[in-house]
C-alpha positions as CSV (number, residue, x, y, z in Angstrom):
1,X,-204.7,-47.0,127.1
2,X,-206.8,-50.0,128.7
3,X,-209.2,-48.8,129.9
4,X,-211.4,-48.1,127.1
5,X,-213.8,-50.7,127.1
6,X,-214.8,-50.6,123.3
7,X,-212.3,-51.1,120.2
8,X,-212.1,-52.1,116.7
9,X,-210.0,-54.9,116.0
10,X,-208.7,-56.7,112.3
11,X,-206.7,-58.9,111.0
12,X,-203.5,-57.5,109.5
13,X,-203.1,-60.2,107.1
14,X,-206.9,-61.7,105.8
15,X,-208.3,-62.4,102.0
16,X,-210.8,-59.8,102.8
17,X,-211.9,-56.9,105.8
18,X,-212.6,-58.1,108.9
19,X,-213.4,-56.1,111.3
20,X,-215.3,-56.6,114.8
21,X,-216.6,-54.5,117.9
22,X,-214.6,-55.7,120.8
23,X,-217.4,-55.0,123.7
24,X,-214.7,-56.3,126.6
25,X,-211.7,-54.9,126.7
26,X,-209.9,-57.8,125.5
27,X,-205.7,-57.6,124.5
28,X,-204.7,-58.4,121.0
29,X,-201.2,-59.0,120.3
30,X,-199.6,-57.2,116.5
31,X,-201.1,-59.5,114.2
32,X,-204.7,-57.8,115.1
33,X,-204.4,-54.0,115.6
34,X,-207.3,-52.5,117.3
35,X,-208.5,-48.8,116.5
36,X,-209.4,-46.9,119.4
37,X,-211.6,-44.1,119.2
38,X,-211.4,-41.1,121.6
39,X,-212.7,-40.9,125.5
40,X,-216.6,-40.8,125.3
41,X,-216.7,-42.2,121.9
42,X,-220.3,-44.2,121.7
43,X,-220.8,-47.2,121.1
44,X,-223.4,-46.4,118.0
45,X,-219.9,-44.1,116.8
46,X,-218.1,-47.2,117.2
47,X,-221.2,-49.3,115.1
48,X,-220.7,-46.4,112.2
49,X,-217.6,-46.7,111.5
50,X,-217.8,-50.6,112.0
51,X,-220.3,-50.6,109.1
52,X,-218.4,-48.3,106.8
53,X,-214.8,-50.2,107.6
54,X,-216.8,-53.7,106.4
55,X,-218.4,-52.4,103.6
56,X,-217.0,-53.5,99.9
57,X,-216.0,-50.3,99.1
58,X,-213.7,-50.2,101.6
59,X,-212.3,-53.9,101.2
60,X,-211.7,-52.8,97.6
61,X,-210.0,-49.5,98.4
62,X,-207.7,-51.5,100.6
63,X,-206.8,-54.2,98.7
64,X,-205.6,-51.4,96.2
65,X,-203.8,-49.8,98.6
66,X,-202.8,-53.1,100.9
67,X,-199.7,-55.2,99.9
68,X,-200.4,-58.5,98.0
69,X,-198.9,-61.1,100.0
70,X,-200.1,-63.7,98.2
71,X,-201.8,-67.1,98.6
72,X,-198.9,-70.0,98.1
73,X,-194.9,-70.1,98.2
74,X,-193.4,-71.8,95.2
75,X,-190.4,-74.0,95.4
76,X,-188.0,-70.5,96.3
77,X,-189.9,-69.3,98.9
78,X,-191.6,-66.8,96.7
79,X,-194.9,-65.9,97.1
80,X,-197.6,-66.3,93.9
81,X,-200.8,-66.0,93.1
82,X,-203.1,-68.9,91.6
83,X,-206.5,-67.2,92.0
84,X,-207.6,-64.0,93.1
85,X,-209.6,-64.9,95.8
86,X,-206.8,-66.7,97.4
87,X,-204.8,-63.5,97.8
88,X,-203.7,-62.6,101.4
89,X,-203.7,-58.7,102.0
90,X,-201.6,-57.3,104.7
91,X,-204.1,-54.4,106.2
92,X,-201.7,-52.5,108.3
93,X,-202.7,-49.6,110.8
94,X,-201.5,-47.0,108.6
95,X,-203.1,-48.0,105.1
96,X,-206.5,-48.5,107.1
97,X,-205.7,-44.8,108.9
98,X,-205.7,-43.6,105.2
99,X,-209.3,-44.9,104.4
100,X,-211.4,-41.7,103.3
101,X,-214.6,-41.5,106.0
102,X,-217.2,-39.4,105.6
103,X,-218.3,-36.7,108.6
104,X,-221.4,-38.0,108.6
105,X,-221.8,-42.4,108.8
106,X,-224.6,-44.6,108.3
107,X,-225.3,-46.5,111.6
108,X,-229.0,-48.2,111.0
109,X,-227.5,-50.9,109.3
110,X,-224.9,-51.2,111.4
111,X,-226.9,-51.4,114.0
112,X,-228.9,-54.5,112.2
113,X,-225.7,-56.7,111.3
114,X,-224.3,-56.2,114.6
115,X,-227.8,-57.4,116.5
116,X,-228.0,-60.2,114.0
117,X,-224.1,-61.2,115.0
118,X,-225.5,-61.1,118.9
119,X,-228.5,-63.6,117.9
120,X,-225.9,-65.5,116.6
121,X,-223.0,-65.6,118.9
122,X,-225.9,-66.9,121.3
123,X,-227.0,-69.5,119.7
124,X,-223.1,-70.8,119.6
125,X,-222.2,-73.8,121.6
126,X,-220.0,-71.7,124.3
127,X,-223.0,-69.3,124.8
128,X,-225.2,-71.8,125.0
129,X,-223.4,-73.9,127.7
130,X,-222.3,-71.0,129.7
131,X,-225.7,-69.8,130.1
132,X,-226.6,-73.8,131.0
133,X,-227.4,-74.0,135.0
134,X,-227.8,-77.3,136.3
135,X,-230.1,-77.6,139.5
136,X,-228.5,-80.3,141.6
């Protein structure tokens, strides 16, 4: 159950689809589930479904299918709506099981939006200062 170093975690409650390729194995407690693909699964199958799970098809097939929770609580505790893009969506593990796939999944873009997220993620200020070595 740990051991597999690649996974697909979300948030369970997010305005939109969010989903990420976990490269190391990392543990996420309920409020992110992470999809697991079987033994041997590659990494480009883990990039395919990646890109089709992000898409805006997708985010709009689950936001039908998702529970509204809302943006704000009113004066009772009860949960409204002021605009739509406000709106929290709680993207369990079985409405996002449900999501329709195709046999057969594009993975060149994929493959583009995750090497742009790389250029980015090394350019951040953690990358850059753990790759920092100071001669003394």
């Amino acid at each position: 159950r740990y051991s597999i170093k690649l996974g697909i975690p979300f948030a369970e409650v997010a305005t939109h689809n969010h989903f990420v390729l976990d490269r190391g194995g990392k543990v996420f407690k309920q409020t992110a589930p992470v999809i697991k693909l079987p033994d041997g699964a590659t990494e480009d199958q883990h990039l395919q479904l990646l890109g089709v799970l992000n898409s805006s098809t997708a985010c709009f097939w689950l936001k039908q299918v998702a529970h509204n929770k809302g943006s704000t609580v009113d004066s009772h505790g009860a949960r409204q709506t002021q605009v739509p893009w406000e709106d929290f969506y709680q993207f369990n593990s079985t409405k996002v099981g449900q999501f329709p796939v195709h046999a057969r999944l594009p993975l060149e873009r994929a493959r583009i939006l995750d090497a742009l997220g790389q250029e980015l993620i090394a350019t951040s200020p953690a990358s850059v200062v753990s790759a920092w070595c100071v001669d003394r």
